[in-house]
C-alpha positions in Angstrom: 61.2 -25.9 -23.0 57.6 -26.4 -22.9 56.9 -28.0 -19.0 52.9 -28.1 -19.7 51.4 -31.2 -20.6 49.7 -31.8 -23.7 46.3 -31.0 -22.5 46.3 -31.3 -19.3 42.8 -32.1 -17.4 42.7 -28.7 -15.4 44.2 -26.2 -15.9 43.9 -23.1 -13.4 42.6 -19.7 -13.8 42.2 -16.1 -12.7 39.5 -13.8 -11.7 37.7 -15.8 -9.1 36.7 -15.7 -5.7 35.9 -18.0 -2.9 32.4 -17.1 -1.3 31.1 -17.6 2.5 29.1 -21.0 1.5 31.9 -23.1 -0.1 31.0 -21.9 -3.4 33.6 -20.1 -5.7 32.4 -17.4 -8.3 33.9 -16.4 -11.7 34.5 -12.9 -12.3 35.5 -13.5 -16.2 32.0 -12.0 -17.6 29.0 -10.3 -16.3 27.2 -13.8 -15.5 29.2 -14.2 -12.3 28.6 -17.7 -12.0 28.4 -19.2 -8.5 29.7 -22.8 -8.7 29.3 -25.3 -6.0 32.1 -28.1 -6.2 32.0 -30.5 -9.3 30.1 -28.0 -11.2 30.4 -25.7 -14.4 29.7 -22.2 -15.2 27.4 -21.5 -18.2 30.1 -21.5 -20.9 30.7 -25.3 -20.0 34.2 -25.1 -19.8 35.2 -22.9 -16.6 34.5 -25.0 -13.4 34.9 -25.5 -9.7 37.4 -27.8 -8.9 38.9 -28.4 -5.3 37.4 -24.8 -4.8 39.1 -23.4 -7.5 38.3 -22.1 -11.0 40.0 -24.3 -13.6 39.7 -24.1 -17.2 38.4 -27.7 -18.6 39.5 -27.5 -22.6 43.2 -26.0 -22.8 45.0 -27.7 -25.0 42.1 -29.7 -26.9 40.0 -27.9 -29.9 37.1 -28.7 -31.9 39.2 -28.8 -35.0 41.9 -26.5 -37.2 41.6 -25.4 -40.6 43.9 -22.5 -42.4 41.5 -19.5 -44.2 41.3 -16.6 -45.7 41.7 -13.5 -43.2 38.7 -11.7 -44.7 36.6 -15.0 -43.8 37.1 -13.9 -39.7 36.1 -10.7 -41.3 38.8 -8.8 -41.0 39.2 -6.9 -44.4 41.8 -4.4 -43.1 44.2 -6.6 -41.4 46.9 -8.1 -43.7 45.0 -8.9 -46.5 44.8 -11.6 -48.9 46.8 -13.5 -46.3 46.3 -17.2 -44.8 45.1 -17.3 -41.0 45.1 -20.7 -38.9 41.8 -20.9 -36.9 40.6 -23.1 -34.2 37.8 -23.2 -31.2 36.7 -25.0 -28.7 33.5 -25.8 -27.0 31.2 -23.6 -24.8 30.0 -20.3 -25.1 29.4 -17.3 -22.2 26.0 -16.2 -24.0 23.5 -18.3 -25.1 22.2 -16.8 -28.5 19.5 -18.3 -30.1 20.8 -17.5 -34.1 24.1 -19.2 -33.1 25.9 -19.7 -36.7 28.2 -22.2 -34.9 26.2 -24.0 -32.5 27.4 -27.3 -33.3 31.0 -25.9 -31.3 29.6 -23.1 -29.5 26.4 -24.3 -27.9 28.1 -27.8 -27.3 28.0 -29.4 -24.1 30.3 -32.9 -25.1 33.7 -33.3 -24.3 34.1 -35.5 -27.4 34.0 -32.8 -30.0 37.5 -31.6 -28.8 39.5 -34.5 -30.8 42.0 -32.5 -31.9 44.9 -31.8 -29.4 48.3 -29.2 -29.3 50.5 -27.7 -27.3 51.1 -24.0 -27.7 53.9 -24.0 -29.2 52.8 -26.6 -31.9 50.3 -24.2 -32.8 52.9 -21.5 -33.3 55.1 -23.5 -35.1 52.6 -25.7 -37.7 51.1 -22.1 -38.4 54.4 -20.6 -39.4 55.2 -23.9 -41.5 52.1 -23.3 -43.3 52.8 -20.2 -44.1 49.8 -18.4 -41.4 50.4 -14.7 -41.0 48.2 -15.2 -38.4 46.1 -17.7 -35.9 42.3 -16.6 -35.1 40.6 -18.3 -31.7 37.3 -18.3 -33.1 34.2 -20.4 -33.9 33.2 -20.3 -30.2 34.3 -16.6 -27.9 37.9 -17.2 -27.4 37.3 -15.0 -24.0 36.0 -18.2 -22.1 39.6 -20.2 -22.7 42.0 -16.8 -22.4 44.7 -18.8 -20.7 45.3 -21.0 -23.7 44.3 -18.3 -26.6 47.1 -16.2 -24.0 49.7 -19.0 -24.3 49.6 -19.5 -28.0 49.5 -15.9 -28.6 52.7 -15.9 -26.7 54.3 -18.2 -29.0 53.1 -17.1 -32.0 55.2 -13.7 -31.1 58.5 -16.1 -31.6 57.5 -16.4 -35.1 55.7 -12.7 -36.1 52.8 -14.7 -35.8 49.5 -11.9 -35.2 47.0 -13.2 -32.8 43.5 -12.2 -33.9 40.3 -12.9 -31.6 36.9 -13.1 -32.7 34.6 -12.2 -30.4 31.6 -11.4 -29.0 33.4 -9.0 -26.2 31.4 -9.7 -23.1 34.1 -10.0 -21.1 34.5 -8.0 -17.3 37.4 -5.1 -17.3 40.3 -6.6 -15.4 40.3 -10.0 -17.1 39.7 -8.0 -20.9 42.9 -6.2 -20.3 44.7 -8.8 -19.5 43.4 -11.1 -22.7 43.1 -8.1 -25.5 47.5 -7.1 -24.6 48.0 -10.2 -26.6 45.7 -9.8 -29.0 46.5 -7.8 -32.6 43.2 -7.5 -34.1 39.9 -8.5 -33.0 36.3 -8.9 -35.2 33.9 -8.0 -32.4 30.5 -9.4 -32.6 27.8 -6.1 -31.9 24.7 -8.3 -32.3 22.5 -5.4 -32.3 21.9 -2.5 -30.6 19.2 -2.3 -28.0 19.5 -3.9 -24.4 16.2 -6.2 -25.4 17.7 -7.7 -27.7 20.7 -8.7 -26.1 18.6 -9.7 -23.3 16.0 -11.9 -25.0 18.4 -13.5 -27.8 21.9 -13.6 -26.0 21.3 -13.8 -22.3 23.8 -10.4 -22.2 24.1 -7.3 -22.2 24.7 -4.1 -24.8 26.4 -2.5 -21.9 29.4 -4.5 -21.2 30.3 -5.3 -25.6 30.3 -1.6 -25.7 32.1 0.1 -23.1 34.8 -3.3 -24.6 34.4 -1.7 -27.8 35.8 1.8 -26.2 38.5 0.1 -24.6 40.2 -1.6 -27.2 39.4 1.0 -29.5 41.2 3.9 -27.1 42.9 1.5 -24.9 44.8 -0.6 -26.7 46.3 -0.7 -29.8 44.2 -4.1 -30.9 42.8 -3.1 -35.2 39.5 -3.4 -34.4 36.5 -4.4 -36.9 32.9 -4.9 -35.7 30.0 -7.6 -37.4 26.5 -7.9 -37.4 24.3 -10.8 -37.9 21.2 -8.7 -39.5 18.5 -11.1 -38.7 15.1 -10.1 -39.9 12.2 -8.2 -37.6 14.9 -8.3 -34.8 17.6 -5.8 -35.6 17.5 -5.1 -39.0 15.3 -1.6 -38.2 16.5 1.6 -40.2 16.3 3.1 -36.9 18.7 0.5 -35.3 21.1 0.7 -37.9 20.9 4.4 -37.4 21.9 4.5 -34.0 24.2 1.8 -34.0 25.9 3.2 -36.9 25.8 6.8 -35.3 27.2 5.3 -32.5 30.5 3.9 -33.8 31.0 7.1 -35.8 30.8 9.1 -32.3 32.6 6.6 -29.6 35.3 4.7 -31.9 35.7 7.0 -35.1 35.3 6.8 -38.4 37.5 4.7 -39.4 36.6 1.2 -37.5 35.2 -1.0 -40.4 31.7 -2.4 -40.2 30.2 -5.6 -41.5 26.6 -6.6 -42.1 26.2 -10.2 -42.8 23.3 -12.2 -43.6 21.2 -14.4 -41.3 20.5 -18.5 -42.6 18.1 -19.8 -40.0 20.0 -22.3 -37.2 20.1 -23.6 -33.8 16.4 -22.1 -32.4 15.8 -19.9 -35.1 14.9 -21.8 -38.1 11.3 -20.2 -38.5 13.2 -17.0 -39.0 14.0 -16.7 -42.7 17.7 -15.7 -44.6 18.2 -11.9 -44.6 17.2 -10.5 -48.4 20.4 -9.2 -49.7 18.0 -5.7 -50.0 19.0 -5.3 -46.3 22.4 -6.0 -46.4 22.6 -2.8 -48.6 20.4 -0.6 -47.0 22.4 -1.2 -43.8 25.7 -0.5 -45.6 24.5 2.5 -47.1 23.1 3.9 -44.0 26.5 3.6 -42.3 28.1 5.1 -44.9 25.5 8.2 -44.6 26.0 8.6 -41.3 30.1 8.6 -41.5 31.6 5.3 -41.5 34.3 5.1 -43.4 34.6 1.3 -44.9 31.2 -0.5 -44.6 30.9 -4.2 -46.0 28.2 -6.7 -46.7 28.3 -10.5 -45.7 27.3 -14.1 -46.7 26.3 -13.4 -49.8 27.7 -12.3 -53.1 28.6 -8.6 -53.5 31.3 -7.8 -55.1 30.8 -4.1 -54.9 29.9 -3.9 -51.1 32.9 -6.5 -50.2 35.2 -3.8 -51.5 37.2 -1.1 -50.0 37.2 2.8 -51.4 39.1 5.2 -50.8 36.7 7.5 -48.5 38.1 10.6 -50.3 37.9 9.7 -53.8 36.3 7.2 -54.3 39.0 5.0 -56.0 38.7 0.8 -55.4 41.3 0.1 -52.9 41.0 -3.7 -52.4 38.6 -5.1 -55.0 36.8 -8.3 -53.3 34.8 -11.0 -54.5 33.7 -13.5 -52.2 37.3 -14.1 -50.4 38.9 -14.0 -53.6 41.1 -10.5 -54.2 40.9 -8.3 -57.2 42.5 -4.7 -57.5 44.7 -3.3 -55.2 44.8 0.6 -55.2 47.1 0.9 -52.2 51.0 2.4 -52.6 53.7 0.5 -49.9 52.9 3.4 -47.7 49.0 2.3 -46.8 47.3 4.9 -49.1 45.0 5.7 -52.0 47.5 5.3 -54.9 45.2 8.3 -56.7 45.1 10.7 -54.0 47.3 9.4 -51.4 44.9 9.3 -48.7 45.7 7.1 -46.0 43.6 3.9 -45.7 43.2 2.6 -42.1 44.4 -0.8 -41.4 47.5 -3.0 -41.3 48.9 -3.4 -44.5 51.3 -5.3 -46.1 53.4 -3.4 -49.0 51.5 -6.0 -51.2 48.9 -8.1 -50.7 48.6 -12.1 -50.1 47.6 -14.7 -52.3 46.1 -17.2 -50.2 42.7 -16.8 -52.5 39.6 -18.0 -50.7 40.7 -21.7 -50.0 39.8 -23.4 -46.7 41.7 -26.2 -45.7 41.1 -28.3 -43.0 44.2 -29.6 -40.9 45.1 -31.9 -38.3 47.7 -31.4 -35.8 48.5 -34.9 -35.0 49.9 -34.9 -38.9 52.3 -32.2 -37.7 
């Protein structure tokens, strides 16, 4: 029996401390905030109540709508099938490109209409016929304890929890967040510290050594994304050694997407990425030793397919969110050479197509 309200006003939180001054500080990311009563940290919805950290939004989202798994991007996690995802508000960095500001960067209350209980979540998604629910649109890390507490209903009903992410989250509270998590799309914006200072308000540091725990701690299927926005981390020599990178700390096999810029939020004098660099960045990776490298955002048939990385042969044929071929056995592998793709696999694909439909739970 479920004995928490339907979204209840506070709701508490770990990883916090009191200090010496009557302030409390967060130890959920790197920013630390220092919160006097009354106040919030910088994601908005962490704040200091009564002296303790409470969590402002559980139970309340910006909105729910069923897509395609490939749209998180996850492109070797069940594919083909239909994935529940919701947000809420707020954001723990403060990135200028935002593609979801409107959720992410929001500072209103008001924009979390849409209100559920755990287990409603669980269950709506398994009557729809979800594989899956996603806590995306804004960093899921920032509202752990109700991502945690679906995720934990979900498991009643073989329902994979998948968390799309940016990853700046401390240690402690990461392991405690990523043991209910199945997959995660983590967001490497680039890969130099000035960038992440200048455009996120973050760090490289702290998304990376995240990278390396879920991808050797954990047994989370990981796939990375990056925004390629142009003259800021779009350099061949970036893409080199972010590329490099991957191949060396998290292996071959961890799929990479590049996905294309459209000016928003307090970028707009910045213009689209030219589909030219999309390509250059997928080739480069694939130079350098990554296994299954995609393109984003715009239409590429060819580099939104998987191939085998021994022969060659089209594993999952992809256009847009829409599947084509499918050149894997029951067994996960290359039906011409029998070569094992990475991923989590279904013996056949889905067929949810590349519809997204917008629900509400009060329907439910």
């Amino acid at each position: 029996m479920n004995t928490k309200p339907e979204a209840p006003e506070f709701f508490p939180t770990s990883y916090w401390h009191k200090l010496d001054d009557a302030r409390v500080q967060c130890d959920l990311c790197p920013h630390f905030c220092q919160l006097k009563e009354g106040k919030q940290g910088l994601c908005f919805i962490r704040a200091n109540h009564h002296g303790n950290i409470v969590l402002t939004s559980y139970g309340r989202s910006s909105g729910f709508c069923i897509d395609p798994v490939e749209k998180k991007p996850l492109n070797h996690f069940l594919p083909g099938t239909a994935i529940l995802s919701f947000g809420t508000a707020g954001c723990n960095l403060t990135c200028k490109f935002c593609q979801n500001w409107d959720m992410s960067k929001s500072r209103e209350v008001d924009i979390l209409a849409d209100q559920a209980s755990a287990e409603k979540i669980a269950r709506v998604a398994h009557e729809l016929g979800c594989r899956s629910v996603a806590y995306t649109y804004n960093d899921p890390v920032i509202f752990m304890e109700y991502a945690i507490d679906i995720a934990k209903a979900c498991r009643k009903f073989d329902i994979k929890s998948v968390a799309v992410t940016a990853a700046y989250i401390n240690a402690e509270p990461a392991k405690e967040f990523f043991s209910y998590m199945d997959a995660a799309n983590v967001d490497l914006k680039a890969f130099t510290e000035d960038f992440y200072r200048q455009l996120t308000g973050g760090h490289l540091s702290t998304v990376l050594d995240t990278l390396i725990y879920l991808k050797h701690g954990t047994n989370v299927w990981v796939e990375t994304t990056t925004l390629l926005i142009p003259g800021k981390n779009d350099s061949d020599e970036e893409i080199n050694n972010m590329t490099r990178w991957v191949v060396e700390n998290l292996g071959p096999e961890v799929p990479m997407h590049f996905t294309a810029f459209h000016p928003e939020w307090k970028m707009m004098d910045v213009p689209p990425t030219p589909g030219k660099t999309l390509i250059r960045a997928r080739q480069i990776a694939l130079d350098n030793g990554v296994h299954y490298a995609y393109v984003g955002n715009v239409h590429d048939k060819a580099g939104g397919s998987t191939y085998c990385h021994h022969c060659g042969h089209c594993l999952i044929g992809r256009d847009w969110y829409e599947l084509s071929q499918w050149g894997l056995n029951e067994q996960g592998q290359c039906s011409q050479c029998g070569t094992a793709c990475a991923g989590i696999f279904d013996k056949a694909p889905g067929d949810w197509g590349a519809r997204r439909q917008p629900i509400h739970l009060s329907s439910y």
